[in-house]
Wavefront OBJ file of the C-alpha trace (Angstrom):
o trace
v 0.000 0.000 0.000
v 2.774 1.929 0.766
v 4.157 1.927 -2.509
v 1.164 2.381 -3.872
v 0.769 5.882 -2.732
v 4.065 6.800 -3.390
v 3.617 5.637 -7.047
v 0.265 7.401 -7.086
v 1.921 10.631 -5.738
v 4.750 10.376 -8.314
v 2.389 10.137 -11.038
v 0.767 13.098 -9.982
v 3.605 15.089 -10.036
v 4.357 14.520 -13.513
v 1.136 15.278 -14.855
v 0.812 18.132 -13.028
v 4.372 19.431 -14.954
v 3.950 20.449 -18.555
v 5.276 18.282 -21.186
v 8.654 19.159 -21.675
v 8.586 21.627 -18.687
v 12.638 22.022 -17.035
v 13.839 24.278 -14.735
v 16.911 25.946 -13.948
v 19.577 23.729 -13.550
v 23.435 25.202 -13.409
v 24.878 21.601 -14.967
v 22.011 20.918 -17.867
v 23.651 20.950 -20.910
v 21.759 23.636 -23.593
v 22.572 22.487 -27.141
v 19.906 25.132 -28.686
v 19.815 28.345 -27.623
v 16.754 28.873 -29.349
v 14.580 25.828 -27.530
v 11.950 26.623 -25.299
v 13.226 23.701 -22.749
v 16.124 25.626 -22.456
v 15.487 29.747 -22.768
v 12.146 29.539 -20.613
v 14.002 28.099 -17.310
v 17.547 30.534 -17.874
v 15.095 33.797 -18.548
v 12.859 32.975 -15.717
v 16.109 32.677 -13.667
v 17.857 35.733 -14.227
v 13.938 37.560 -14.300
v 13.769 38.017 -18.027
v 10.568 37.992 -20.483
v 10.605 37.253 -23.871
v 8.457 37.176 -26.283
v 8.198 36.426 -30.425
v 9.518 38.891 -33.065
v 6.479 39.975 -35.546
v 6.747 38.368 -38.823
v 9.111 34.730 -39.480
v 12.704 35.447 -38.223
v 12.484 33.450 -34.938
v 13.743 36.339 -32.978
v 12.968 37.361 -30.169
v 12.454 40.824 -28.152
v 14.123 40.097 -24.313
v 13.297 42.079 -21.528
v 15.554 42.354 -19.127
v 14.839 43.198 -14.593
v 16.960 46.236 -15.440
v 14.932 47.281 -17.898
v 16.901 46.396 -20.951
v 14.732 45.683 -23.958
v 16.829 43.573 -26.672
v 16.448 41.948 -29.612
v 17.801 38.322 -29.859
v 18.887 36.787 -33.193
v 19.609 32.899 -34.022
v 21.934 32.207 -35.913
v 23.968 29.093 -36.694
v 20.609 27.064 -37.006
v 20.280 23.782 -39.050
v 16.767 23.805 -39.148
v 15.607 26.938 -40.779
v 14.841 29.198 -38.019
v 15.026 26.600 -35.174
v 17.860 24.627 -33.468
v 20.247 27.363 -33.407
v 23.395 27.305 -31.433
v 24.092 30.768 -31.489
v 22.384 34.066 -30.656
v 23.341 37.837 -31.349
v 22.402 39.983 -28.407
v 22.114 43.947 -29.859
v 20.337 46.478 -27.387
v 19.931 49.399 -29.735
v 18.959 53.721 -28.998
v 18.664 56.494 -30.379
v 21.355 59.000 -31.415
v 21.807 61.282 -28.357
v 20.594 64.532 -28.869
v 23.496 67.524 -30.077
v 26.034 65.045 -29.915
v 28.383 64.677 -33.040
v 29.470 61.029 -34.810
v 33.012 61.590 -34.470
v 32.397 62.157 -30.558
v 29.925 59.165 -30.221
v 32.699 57.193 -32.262
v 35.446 58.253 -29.552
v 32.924 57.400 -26.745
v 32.234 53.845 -28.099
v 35.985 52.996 -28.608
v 36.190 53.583 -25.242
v 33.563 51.603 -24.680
v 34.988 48.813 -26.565
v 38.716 49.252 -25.002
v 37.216 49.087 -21.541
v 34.706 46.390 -22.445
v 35.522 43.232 -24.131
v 32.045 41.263 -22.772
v 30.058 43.375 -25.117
v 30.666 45.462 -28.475
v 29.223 49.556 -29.185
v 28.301 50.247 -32.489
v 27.874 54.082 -34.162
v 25.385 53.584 -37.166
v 25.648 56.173 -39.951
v 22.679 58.352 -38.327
v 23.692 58.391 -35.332
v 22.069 55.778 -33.285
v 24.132 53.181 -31.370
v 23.431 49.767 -30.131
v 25.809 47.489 -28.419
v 26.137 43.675 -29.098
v 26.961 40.454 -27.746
v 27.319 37.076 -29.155
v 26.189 33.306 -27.521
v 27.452 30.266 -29.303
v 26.737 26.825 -27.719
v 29.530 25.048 -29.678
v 27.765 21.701 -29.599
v 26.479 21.875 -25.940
v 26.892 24.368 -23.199
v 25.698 24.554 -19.423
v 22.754 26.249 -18.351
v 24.218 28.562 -15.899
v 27.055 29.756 -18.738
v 23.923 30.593 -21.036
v 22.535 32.403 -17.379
v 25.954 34.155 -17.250
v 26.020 35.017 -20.542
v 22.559 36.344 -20.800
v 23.458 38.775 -17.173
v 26.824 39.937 -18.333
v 24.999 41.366 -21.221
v 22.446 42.779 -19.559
v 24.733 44.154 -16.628
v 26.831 45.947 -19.717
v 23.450 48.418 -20.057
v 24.803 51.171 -17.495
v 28.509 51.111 -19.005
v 27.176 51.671 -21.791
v 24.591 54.631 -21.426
v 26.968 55.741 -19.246
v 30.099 56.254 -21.231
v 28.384 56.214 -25.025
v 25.090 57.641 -24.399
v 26.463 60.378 -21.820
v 29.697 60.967 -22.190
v 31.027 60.072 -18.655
v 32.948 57.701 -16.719
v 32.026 54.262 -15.158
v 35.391 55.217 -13.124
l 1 2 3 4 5 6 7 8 9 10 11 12 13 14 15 16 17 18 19 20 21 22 23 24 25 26 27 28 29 30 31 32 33 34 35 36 37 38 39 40 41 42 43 44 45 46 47 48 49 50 51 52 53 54 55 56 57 58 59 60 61 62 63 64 65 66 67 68 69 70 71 72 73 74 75 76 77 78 79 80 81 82 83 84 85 86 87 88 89 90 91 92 93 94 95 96 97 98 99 100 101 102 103 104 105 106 107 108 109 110 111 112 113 114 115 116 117 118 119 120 121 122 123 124 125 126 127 128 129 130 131 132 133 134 135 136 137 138 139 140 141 142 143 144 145 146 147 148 149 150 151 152 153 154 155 156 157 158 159 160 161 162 163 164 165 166 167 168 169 170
């Protein structure tokens, strides 16, 4: 009887779980970037949302606790837009009002000589993002995609602070 109940209980447990449902575990090896099994559990760690891109790209837009809203690209996928073992990060703004290109150039070289966990960009009109690239090289473990995922996101003052403002993080 005993073992009955437990059985019972067990059972319960797993139908009460959605199909495919995982959570956070540091060791779990991601191989997709991209799957559901293994962005839902790293995003819900770190406090993230995410939600589809319009149209078929398989992006998605990423908000961040901090505030951060970014746009996540797959690439490296072998089926079409799915199973993907890398993603491009890019957190993008406007051009900062009465500042010149060749000073936002100067201000994201900085940037970029102080920074090597994330990349600032100057587009030709004036508007700036900064980047970050994920690769899971065949298999990588939940808590580096976590670390990953945070690094980026804790790059957001750095960067408005030294690009977007022209000041120090010193």
């Amino acid at each position: 009887m005993k073992y009955l109940a437990t059985a019972l209980c067990a059972g319960a447990m797993m139908m009460a779980a959605p199909a495919g449902a995982q959570e956070f575990r540091e060791s779990t090896i991601v191989k997709f970037l991209d799957a559901e099994s293994a962005m839902k559990p790293v995003m819900d760690e770190i406090g993230a949302t995410y939600t589809d891109m319009d149209g078929d790209t398989g992006g998605k837009r990423i908000v961040f606790s901090n505030g951060l809203i970014t746009y996540a690209e797959f690439r490296v996928c072998s089926n079409g837009n799915s199973n993907c073992e890398g993603m491009r990060l890019l957190a993008s703004y406007g051009a900062p009002e009465g500042v010149s290109r060749t000073e936002l150039m100067r201000r994201a070289n900085e940037f970029n000589s102080l920074y090597n966990t994330a990349k600032a960009v100057v587009r030709d009109d004036g508007s700036v993002y900064y980047t970050r690239y994920l690769i899971s090289d065949g298999g990588i473990s939940m808590e580096n995609y976590r670390v990953g995922l945070s690094v980026f996101q804790n790059m957001r003052e750095p960067f408005e602070t030294i690009v977007l403002e022209g000041g120090s993080t010193e």
